[in-house]
MARPATOR-343322 format. One record per residue (C-alpha): residue in three letters; x, y, z. Coordinates in Angstrom, 3 decimals. Layout:
N
<pt rest="Ala" px="X" py="Y" pz="Z"/>
...
***
This chain:
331
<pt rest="Unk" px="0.000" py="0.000" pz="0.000"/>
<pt rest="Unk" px="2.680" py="2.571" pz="1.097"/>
<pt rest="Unk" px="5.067" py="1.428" pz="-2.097"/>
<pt rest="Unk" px="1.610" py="1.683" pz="-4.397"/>
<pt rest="Unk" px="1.380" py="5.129" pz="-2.647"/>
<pt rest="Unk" px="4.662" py="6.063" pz="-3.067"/>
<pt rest="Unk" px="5.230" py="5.343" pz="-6.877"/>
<pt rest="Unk" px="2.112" py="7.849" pz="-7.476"/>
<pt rest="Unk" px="3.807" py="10.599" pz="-5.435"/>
<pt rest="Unk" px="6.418" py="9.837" pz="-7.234"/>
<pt rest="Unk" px="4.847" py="10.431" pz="-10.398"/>
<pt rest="Unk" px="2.914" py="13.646" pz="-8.960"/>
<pt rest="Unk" px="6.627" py="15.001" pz="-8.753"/>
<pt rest="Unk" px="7.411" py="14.771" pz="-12.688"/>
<pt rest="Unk" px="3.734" py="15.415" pz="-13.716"/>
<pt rest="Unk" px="3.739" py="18.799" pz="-11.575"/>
<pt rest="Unk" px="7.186" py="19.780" pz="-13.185"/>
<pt rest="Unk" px="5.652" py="19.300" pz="-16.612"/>
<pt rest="Unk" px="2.987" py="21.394" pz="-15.205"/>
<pt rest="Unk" px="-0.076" py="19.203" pz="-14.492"/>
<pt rest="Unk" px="-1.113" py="18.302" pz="-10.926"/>
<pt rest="Unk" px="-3.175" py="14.845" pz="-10.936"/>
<pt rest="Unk" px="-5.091" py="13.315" pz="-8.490"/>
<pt rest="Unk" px="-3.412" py="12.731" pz="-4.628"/>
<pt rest="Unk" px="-3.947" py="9.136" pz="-3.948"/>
<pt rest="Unk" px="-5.803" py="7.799" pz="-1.375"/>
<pt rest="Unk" px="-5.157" py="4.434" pz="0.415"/>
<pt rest="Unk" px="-7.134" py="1.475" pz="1.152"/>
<pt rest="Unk" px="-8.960" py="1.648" pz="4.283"/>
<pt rest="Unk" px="-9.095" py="-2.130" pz="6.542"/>
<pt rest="Unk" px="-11.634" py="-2.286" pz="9.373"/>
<pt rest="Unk" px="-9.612" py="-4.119" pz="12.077"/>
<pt rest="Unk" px="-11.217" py="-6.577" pz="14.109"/>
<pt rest="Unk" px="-12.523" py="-6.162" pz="17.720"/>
<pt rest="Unk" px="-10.561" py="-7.700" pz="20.758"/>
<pt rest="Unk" px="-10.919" py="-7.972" pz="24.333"/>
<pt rest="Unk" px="-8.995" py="-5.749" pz="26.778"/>
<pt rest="Unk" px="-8.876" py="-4.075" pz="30.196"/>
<pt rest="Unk" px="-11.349" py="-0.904" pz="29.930"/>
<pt rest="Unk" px="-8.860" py="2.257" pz="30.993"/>
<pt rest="Unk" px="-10.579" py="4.430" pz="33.568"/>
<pt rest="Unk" px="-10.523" py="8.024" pz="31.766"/>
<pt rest="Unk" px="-9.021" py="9.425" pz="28.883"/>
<pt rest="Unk" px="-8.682" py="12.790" pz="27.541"/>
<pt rest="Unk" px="-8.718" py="13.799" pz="23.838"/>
<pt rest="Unk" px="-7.328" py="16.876" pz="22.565"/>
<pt rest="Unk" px="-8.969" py="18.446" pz="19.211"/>
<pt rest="Unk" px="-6.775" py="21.102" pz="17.993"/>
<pt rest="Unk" px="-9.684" py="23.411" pz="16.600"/>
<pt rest="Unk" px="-12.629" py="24.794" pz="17.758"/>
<pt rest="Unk" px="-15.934" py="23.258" pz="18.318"/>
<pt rest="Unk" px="-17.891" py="21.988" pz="15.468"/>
<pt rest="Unk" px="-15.929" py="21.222" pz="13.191"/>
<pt rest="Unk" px="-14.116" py="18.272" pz="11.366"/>
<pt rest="Unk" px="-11.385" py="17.344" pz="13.819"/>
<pt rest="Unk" px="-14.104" py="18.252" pz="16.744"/>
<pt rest="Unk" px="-16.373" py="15.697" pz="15.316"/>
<pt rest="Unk" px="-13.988" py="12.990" pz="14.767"/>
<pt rest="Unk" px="-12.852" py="13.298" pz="18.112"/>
<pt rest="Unk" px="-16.167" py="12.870" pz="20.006"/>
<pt rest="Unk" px="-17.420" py="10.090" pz="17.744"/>
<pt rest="Unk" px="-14.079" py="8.262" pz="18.639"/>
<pt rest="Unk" px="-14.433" py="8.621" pz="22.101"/>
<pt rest="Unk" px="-18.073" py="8.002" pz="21.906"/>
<pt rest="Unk" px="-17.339" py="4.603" pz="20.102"/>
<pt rest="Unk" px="-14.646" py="3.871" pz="23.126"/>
<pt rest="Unk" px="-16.971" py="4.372" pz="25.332"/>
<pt rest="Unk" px="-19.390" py="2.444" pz="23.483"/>
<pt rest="Unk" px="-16.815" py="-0.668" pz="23.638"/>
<pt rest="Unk" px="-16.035" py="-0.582" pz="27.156"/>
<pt rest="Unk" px="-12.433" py="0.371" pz="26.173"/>
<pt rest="Unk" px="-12.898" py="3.519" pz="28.077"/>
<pt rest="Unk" px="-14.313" py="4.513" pz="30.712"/>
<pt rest="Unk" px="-15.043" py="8.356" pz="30.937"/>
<pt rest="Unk" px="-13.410" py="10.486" pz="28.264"/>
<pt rest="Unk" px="-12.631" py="14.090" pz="28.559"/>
<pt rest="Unk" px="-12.218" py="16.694" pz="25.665"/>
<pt rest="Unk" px="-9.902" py="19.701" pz="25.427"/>
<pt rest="Unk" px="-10.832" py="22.525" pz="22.493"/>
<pt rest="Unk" px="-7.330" py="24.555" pz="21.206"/>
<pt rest="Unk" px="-8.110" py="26.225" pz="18.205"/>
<pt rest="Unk" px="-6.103" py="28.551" pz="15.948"/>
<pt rest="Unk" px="-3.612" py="28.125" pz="12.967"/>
<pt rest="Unk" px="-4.811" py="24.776" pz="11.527"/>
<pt rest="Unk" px="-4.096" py="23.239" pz="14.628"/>
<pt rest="Unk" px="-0.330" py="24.057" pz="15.584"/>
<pt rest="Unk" px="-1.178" py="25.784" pz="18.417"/>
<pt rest="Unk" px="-3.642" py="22.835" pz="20.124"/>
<pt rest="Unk" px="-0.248" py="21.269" pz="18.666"/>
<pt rest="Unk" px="2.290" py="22.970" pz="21.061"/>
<pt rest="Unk" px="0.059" py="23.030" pz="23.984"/>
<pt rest="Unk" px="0.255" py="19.058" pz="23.749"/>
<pt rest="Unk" px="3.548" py="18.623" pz="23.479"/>
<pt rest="Unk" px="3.952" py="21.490" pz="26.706"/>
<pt rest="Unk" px="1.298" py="20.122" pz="28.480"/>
<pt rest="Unk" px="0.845" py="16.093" pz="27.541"/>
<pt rest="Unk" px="3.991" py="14.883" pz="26.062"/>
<pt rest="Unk" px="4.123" py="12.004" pz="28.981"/>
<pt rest="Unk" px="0.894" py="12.170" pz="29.970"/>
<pt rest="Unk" px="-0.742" py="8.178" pz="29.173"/>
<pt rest="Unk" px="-4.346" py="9.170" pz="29.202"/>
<pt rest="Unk" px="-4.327" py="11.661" pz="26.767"/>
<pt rest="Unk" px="-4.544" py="11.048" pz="23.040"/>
<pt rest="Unk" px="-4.390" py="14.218" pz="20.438"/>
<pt rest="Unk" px="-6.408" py="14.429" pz="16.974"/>
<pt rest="Unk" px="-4.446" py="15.657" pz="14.317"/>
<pt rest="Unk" px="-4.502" py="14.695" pz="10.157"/>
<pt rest="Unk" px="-3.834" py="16.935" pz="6.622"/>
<pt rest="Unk" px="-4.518" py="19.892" pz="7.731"/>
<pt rest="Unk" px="-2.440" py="20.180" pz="10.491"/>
<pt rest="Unk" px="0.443" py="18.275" pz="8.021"/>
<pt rest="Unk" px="-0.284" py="21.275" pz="5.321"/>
<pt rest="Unk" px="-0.303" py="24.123" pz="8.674"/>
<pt rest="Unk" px="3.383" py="22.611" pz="9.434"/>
<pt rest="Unk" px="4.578" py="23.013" pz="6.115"/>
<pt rest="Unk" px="3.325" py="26.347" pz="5.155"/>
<pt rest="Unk" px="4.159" py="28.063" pz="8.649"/>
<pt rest="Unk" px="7.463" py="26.120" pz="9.727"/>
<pt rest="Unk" px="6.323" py="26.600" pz="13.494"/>
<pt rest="Unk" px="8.691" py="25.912" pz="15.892"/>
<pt rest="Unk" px="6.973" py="22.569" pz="17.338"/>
<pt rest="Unk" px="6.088" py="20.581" pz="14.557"/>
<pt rest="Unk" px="4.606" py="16.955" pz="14.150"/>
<pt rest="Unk" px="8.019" py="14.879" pz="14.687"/>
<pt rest="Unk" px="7.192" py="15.609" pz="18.232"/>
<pt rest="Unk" px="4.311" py="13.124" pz="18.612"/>
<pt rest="Unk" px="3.773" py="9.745" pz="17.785"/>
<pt rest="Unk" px="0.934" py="8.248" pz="15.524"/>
<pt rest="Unk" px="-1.296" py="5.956" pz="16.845"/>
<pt rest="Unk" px="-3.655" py="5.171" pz="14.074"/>
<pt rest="Unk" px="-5.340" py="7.065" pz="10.627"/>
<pt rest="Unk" px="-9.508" py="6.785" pz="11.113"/>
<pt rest="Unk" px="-11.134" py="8.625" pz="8.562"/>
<pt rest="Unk" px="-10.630" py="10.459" pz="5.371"/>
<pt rest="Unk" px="-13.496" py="12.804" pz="3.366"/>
<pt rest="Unk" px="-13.269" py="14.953" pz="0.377"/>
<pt rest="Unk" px="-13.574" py="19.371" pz="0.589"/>
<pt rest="Unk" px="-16.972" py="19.996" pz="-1.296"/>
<pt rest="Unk" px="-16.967" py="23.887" pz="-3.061"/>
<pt rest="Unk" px="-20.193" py="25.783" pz="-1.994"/>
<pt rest="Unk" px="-21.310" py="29.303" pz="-3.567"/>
<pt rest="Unk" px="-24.542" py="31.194" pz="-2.063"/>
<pt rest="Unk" px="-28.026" py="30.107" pz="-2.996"/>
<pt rest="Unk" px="-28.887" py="32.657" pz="-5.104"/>
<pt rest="Unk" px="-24.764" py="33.283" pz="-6.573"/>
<pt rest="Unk" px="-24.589" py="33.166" pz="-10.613"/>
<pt rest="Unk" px="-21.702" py="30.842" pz="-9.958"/>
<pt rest="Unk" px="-23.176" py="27.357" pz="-10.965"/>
<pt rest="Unk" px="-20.007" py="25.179" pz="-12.062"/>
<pt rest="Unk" px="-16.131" py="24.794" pz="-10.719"/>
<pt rest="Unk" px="-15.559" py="26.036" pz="-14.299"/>
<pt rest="Unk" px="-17.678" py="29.188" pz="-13.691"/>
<pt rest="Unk" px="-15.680" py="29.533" pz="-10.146"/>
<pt rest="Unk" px="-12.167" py="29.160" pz="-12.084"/>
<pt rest="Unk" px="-13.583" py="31.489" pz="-14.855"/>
<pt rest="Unk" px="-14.287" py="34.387" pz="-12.048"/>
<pt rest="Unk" px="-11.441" py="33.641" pz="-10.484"/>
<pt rest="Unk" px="-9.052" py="33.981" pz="-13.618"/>
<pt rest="Unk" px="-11.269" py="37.188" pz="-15.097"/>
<pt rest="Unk" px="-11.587" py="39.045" pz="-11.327"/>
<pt rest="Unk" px="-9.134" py="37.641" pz="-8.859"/>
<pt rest="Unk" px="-9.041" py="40.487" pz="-6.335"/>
<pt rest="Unk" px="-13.046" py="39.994" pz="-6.115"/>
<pt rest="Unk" px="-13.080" py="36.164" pz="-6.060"/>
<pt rest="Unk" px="-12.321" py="35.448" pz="-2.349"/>
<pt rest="Unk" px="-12.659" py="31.596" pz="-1.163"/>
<pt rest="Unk" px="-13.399" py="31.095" pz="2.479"/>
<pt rest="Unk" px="-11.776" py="28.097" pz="4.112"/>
<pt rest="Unk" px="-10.235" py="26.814" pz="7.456"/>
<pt rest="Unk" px="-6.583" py="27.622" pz="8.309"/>
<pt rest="Unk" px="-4.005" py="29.104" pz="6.414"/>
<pt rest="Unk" px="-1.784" py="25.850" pz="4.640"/>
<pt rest="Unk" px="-4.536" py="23.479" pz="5.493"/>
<pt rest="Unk" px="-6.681" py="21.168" pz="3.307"/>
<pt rest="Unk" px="-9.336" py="23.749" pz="2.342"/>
<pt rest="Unk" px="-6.503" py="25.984" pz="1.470"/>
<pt rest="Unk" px="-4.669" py="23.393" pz="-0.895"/>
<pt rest="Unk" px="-7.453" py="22.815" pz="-2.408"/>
<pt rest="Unk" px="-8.170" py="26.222" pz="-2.860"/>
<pt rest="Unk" px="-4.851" py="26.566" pz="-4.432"/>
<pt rest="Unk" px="-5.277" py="23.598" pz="-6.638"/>
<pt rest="Unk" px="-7.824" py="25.600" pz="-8.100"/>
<pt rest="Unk" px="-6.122" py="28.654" pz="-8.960"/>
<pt rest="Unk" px="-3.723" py="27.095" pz="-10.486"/>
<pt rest="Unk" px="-6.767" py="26.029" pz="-13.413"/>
<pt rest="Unk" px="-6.595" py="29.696" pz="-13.763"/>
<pt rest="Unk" px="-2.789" py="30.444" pz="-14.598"/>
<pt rest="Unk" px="-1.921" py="32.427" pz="-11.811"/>
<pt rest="Unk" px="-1.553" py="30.635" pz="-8.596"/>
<pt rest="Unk" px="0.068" py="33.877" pz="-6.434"/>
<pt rest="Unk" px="-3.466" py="35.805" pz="-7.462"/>
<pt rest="Unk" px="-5.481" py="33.582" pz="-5.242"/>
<pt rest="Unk" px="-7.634" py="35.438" pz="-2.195"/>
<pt rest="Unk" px="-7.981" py="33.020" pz="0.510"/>
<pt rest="Unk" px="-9.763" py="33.922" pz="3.958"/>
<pt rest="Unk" px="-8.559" py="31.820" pz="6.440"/>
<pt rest="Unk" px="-11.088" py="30.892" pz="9.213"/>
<pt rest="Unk" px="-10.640" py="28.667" pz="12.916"/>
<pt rest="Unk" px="-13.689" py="27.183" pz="12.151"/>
<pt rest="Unk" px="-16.604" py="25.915" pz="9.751"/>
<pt rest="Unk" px="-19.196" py="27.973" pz="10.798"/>
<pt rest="Unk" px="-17.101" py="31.288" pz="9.785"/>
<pt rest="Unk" px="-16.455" py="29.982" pz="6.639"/>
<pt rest="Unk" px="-20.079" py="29.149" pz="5.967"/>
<pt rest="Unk" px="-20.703" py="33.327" pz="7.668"/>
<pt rest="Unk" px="-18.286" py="34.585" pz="5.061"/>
<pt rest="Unk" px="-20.252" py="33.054" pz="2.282"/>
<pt rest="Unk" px="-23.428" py="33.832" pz="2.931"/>
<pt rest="Unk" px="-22.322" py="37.520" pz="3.983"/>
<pt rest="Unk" px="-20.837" py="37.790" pz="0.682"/>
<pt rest="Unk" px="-17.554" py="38.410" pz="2.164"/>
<pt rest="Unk" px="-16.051" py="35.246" pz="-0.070"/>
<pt rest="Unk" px="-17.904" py="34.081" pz="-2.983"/>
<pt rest="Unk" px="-16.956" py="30.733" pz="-2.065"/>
<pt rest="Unk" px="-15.964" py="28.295" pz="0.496"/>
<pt rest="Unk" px="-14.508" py="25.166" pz="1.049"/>
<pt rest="Unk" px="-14.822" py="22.807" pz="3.686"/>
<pt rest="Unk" px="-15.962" py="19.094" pz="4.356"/>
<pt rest="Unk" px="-19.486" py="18.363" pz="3.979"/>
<pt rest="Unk" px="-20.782" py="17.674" pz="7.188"/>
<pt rest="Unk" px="-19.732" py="21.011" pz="7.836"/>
<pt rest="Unk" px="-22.034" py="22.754" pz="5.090"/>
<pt rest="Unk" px="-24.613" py="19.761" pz="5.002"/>
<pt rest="Unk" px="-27.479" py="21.638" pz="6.710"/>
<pt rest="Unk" px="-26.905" py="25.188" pz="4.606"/>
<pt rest="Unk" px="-26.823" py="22.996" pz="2.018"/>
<pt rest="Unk" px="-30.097" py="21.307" pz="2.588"/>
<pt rest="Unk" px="-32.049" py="24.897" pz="3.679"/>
<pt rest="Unk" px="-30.588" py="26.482" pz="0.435"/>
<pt rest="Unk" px="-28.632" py="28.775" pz="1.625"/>
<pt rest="Unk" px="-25.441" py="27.641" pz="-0.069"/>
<pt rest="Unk" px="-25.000" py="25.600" pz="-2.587"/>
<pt rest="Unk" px="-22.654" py="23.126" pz="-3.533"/>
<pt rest="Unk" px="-20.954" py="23.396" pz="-6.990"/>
<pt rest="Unk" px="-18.093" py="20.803" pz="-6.424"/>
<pt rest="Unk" px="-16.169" py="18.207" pz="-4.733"/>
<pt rest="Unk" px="-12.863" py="16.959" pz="-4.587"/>
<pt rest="Unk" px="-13.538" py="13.427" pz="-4.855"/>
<pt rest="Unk" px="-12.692" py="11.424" pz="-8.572"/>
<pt rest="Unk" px="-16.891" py="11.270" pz="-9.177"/>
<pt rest="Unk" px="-19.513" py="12.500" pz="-7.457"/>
<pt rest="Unk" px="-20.103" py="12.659" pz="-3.907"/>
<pt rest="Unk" px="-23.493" py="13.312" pz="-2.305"/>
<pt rest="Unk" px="-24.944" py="13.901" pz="-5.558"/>
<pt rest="Unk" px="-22.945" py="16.647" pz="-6.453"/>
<pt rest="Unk" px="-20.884" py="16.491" pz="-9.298"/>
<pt rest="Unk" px="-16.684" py="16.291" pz="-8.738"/>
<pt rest="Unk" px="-14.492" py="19.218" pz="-9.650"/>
<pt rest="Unk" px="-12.892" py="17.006" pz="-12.469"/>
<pt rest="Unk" px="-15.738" py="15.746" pz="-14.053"/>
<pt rest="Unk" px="-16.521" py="19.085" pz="-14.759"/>
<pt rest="Unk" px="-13.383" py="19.455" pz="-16.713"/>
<pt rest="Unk" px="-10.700" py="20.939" pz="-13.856"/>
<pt rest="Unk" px="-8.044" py="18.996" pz="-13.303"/>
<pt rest="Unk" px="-8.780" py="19.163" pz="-9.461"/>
<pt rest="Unk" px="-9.203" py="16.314" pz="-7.026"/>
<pt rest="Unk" px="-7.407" py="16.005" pz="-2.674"/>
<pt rest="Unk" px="-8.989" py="13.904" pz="-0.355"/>
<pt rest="Unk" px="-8.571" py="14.738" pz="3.837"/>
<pt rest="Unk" px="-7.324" py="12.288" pz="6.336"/>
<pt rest="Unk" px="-8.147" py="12.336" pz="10.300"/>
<pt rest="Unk" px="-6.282" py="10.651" pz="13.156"/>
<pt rest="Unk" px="-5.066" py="10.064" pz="16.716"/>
<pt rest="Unk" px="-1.595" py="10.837" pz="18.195"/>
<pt rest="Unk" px="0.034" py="10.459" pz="21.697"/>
<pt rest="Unk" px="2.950" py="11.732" pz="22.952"/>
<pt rest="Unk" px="6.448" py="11.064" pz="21.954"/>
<pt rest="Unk" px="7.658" py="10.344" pz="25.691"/>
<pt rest="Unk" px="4.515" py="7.325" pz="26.382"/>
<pt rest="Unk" px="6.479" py="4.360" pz="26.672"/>
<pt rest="Unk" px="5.784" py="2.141" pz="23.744"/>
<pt rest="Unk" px="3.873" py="-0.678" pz="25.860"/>
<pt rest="Unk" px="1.192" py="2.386" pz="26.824"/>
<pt rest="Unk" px="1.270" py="3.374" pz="23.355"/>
<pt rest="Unk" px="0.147" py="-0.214" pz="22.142"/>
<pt rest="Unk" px="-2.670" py="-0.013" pz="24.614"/>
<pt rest="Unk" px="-4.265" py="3.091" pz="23.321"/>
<pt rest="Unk" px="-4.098" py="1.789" pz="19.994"/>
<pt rest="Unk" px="-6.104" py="-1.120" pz="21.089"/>
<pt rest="Unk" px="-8.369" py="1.424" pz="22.672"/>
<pt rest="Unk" px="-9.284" py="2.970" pz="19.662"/>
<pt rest="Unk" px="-9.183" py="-0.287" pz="17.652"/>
<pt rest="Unk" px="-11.966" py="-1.514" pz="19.769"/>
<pt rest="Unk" px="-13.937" py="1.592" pz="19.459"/>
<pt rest="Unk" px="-13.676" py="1.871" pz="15.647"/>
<pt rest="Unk" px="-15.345" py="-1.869" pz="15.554"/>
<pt rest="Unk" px="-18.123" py="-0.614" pz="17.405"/>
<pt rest="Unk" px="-21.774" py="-0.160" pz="15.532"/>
<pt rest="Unk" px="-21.196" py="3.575" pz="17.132"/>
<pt rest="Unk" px="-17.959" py="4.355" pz="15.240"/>
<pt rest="Unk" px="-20.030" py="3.120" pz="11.802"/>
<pt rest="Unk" px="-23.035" py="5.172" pz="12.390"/>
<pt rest="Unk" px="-20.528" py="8.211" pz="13.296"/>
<pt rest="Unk" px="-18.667" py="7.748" pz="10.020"/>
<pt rest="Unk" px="-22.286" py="7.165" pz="7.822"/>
<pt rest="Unk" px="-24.017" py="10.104" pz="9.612"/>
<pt rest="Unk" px="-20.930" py="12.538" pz="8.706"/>
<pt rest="Unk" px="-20.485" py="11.160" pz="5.211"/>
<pt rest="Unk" px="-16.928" py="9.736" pz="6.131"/>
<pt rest="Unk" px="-14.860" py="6.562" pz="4.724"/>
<pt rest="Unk" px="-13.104" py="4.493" pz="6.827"/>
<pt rest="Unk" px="-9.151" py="4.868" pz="6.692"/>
<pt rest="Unk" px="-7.662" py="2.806" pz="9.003"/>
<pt rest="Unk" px="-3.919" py="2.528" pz="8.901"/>
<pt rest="Unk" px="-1.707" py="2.146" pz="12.130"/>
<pt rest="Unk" px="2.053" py="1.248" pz="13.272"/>
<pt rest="Unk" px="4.857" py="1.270" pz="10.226"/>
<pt rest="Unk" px="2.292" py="1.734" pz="7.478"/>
<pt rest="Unk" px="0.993" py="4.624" pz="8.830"/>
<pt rest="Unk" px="4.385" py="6.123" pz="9.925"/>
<pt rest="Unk" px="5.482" py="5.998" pz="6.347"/>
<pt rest="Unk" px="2.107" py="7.178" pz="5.152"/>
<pt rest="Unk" px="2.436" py="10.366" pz="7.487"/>
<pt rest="Unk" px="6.536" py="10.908" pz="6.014"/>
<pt rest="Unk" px="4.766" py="10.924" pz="2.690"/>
<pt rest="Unk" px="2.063" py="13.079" pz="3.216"/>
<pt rest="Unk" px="4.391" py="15.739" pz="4.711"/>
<pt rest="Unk" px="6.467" py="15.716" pz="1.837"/>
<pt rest="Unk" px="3.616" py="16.051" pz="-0.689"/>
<pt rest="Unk" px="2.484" py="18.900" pz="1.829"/>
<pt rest="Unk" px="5.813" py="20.626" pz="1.144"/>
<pt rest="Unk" px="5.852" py="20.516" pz="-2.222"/>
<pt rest="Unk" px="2.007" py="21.254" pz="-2.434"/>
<pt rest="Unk" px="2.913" py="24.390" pz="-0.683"/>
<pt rest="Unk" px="6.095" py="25.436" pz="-2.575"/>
<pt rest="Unk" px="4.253" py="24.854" pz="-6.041"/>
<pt rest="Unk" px="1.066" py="26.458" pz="-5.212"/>
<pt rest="Unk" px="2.805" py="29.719" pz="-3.904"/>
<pt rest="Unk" px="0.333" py="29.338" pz="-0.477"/>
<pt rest="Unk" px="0.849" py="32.184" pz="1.857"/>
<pt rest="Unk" px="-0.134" py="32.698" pz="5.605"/>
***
């Protein structure tokens, strides 16, 4: 999987230098199978971003589905928000870097943060535990906006760039890659306008304020301004359609990312502790809760854990870097 993954970054590398960026690949998920094991009092979860939102989501329907398996027994949750999670990602390493009971959520965006701010604590200082989910970033417009395709979004973007603002989360995250991807349909990567928000619900504010004229996100996080009407999605960033909306390159731009969540633990847990939260969450993502978490949210499963997931996460951070470098992203 990680060799089948690494040939196609490889070929990303000389497609992007002839100037085409295909498709980032996305591995095959395995559900793992339940097992028996001593239920661990309390654990605390720490979701680097506000409430609401992606990570916030994943991290309560984890512990839910823990708790569900009698692999935990009372789970606390700890909100830092702010820069696509590097702060919530210093405060654990200050705070948690020994600490056992504490697990931290973490996934592409806060790989794509790393790379585009360089902060001084970055994500060599905690150890993966296991990939859960991945989704794709689905392009709304207002209800009532004239924008009806990606194309007509890349056309206003190349024809009016200082007036073509796209909402998304953080500043180097997923939402802003993709955003990038995008502009570089039009020819001119550095004229992209992105607004970075800490959350979903700004993004969706920016939108329908007509501060942006569109925003990116994952679709559980526009689902329900989707259903009222009051945005409307144009595009995702799957290969086909998702959710009955038509993908960005089926409408003829040469567009497609898909988003990964997962759980981390400190560098300084000895490795035995380290296996047992692992089993933790291995038993929770067998539950019926975990599968009703990821069908009600619109997620796949992504399960990946010990070396294959190490050398998935080395990958990723190097496709980040590039992502970054080649789509002129700025803070």
């Amino acid at each position: 999987m990680v060799q089948t993954t690494r040939r196609l970054f490889t070929s990303w590398l000389a497609a992007t230098a002839a100037g085409v960026l295909p498709a980032v690949a996305s591995a095959q998920a395995t559900r793992p199978a339940p097992a028996a094991a001593a239920t661990l009092p309390k654990l605390r979860i720490v979701i680097p971003a506000n409430e609401g939102g992606g990570w916030d989501q994943t991290g309560r329907a984890l512990g839910a589905a823990m708790v569900a398996a009698g692999a935990v027994g009372q789970i606390e949750y700890e909100n830092i928000g702010g820069k696509g999670g590097t702060i919530g990602l210093a405060r654990y390493v200050e705070k948690y870097d020994a600490d056992p009971d504490t697990l931290l959520m973490s996934g592409m965006v806060m790989v794509g943060a790393v790379a585009l701010q360089k902060p001084p604590v970055d994500m060599s200082r905690i150890a993966p535990v296991a990939r859960l989910t991945s989704d794709y970033e689905v392009v709304v417009v207002k209800g009532d906006s004239p924008i009806m395709t990606a194309k007509d979004l890349v056309a206003k973007m190349r024809s009016d760039p200082a007036n073509a603002a796209i909402a998304g989360g953080s500043a180097g995250g997923i939402d802003h890659m993709f955003a990038g991807i995008l502009s570089r349909a039009t020819g001119n990567t550095a004229a992209l306008v992105y607004q970075p928000f800490a959350g979903g619900a700004q993004v969706v504010s920016a939108v329908e304020s007509g501060k942006a004229i569109a925003g990116i996100s994952g679709y559980s996080e526009f689902s329900e301004h989707i259903a009222s009407g009051k945005l409307r999605a144009i595009g995702v960033s799957s290969r086909n359609a998702f959710m009955g909306v038509p993908s960005v390159r089926q409408q003829g731009v040469d567009a497609d990312l898909a988003n990964w969540r997962g759980v981390f633990t400190g560098k300084a847990v000895p490795a035995a502790r380290q296996a047992v939260l692992l089993e933790a969450v291995r038993r929770g993502v067998a539950t019926d809760a975990w599968q009703k978490a990821l069908k009600r949210s619109n997620w796949d499963n992504y399960w990946m854990e010990g070396k294959d997931f190490q050398s998935f996460l080395e990958l990723d951070q190097s496709m980040a870097g590039v992502l970054t470098y080649i789509l002129k992203l700025k803070t």
